[in-house]
C-alpha positions as CSV (number, residue, x, y, z in Angstrom):
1,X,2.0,26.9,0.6
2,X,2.4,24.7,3.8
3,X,-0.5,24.3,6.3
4,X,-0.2,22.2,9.2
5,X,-2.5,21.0,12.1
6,X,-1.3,20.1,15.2
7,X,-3.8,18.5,17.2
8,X,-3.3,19.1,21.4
9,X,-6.6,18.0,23.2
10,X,-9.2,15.7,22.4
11,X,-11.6,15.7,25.2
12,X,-13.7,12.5,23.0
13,X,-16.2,15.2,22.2
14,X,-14.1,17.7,20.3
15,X,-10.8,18.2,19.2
16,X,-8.9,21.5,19.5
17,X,-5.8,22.4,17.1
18,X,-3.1,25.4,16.1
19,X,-3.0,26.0,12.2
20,X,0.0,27.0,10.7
21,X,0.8,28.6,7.6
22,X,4.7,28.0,6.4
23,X,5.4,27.7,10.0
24,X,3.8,30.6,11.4
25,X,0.8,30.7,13.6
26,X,-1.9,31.5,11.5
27,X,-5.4,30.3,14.0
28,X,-6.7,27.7,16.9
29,X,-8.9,24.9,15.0
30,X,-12.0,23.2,16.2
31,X,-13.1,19.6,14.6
32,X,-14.8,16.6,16.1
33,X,-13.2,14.2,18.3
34,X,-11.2,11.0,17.2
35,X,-13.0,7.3,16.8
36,X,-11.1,4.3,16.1
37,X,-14.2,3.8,13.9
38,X,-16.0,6.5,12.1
39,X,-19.6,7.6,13.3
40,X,-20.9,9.9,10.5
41,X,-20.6,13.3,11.2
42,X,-18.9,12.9,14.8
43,X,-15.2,11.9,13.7
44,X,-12.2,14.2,12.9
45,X,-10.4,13.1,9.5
46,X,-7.2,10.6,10.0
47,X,-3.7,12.1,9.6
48,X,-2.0,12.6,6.5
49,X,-1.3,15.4,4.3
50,X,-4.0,16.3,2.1
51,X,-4.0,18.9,-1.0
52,X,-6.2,21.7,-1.0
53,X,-8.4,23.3,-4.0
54,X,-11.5,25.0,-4.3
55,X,-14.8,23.6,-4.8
56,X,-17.6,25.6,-6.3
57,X,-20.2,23.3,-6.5
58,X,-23.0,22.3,-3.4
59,X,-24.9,24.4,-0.9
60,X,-22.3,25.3,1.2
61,X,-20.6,27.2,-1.8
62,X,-23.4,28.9,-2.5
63,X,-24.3,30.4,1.4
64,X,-20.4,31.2,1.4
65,X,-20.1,33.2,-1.5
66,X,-23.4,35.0,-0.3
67,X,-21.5,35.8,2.8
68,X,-18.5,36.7,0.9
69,X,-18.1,38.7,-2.2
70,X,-14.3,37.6,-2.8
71,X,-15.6,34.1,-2.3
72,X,-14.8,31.4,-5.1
73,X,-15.5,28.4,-3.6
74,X,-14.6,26.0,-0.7
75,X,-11.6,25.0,0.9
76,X,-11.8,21.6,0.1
77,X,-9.5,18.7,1.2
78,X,-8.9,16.1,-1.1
79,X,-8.5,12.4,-1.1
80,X,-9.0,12.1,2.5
81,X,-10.1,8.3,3.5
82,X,-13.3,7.6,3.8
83,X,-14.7,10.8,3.8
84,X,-16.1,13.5,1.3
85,X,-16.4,16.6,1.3
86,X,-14.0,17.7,4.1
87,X,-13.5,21.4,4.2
88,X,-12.2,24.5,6.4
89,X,-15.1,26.5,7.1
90,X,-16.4,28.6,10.1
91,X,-18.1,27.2,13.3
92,X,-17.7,27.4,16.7
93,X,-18.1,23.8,18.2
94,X,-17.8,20.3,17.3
95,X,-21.1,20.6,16.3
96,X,-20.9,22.6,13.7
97,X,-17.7,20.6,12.2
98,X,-19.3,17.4,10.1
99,X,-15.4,16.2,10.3
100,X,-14.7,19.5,8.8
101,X,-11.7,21.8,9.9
102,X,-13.3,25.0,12.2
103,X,-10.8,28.0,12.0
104,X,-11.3,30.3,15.4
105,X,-9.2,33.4,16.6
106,X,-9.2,31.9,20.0
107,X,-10.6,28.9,21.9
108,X,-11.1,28.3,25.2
109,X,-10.0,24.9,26.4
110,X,-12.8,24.3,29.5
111,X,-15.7,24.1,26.6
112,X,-13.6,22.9,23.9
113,X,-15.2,25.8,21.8
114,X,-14.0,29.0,19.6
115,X,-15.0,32.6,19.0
116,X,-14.1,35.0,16.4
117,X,-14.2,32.3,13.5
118,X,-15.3,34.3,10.4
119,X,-12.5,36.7,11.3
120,X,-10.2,34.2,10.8
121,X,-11.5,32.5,8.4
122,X,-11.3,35.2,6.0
123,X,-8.0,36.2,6.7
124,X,-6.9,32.5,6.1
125,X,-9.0,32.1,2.9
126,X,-7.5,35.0,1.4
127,X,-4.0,33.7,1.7
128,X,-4.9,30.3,0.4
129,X,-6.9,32.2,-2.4
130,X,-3.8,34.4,-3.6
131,X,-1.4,31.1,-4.0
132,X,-4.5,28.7,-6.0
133,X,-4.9,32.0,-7.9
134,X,-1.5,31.7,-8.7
135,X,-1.9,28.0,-10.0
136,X,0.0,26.9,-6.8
137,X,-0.7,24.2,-4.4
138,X,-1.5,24.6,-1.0
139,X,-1.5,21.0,1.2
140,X,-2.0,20.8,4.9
141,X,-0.6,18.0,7.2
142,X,-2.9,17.0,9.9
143,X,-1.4,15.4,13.3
């Protein structure tokens, strides 16, 4: 499975992105803004293509799989410079990203924000679920 990112405005507070899965729209993204150099916290991850797999462990995990029965762990981005921990979660705003991927049904471009994110995070989670199930990878290019 193919996810990609395609960045299209950065206002230098937040960042706002389409997410497609094997060329299809799949959801609008939300992630912190871009810094030459990283501020903890406050900085999207660079480009690349990262692989994704599941990680079970940590606190997030844990409220998660509370939240969600069919939950096995999170969508976790590996190998990505300088950072740890990068995942696809839920949020809203930049501030809820930590340099983590937000997944939203919509956005609206005038607050740089998004709505309906546990809706699509679920539906998003549950595709990428069915293909690690499967002992497939899944990797996501971010641009």
């Amino acid at each position: 499975m193919r996810l990609e990112l395609r960045r299209f405005v950065d206002d230098g507070e937040a960042t706002l992105g389409i997410l497609t899965v094997n060329g299809v729209f799949e959801c609008f993204t939300v992630e912190d803004t871009h810094r030459e150099v990283k501020v903890v916290g406050e900085t999207c991850i660079p480009d690349g293509t990262y692989e994704i797999k599941l990680r079970d462990a940590g606190g997030m995990t844990k409220k998660y799989a509370a939240r969600y029965p069919f939950h096995k762990g999170m969508l976790h981005l590996q190998n990505v410079a300088n950072f740890e921990y990068v995942y696809i979660h839920t949020g809203n705003t930049a501030q809820h990203s930590e340099g983590c991927i937000l997944v939203n049904e919509a956005i609206d471009s005038d607050t740089m924000t998004g709505s309906k994110s546990r809706t699509a995070y679920v539906t998003l989670y549950n595709k990428i679920l069915s293909i690690i199930d499967t002992d497939d990878s899944v990797f996501i290019t971010v641009s």
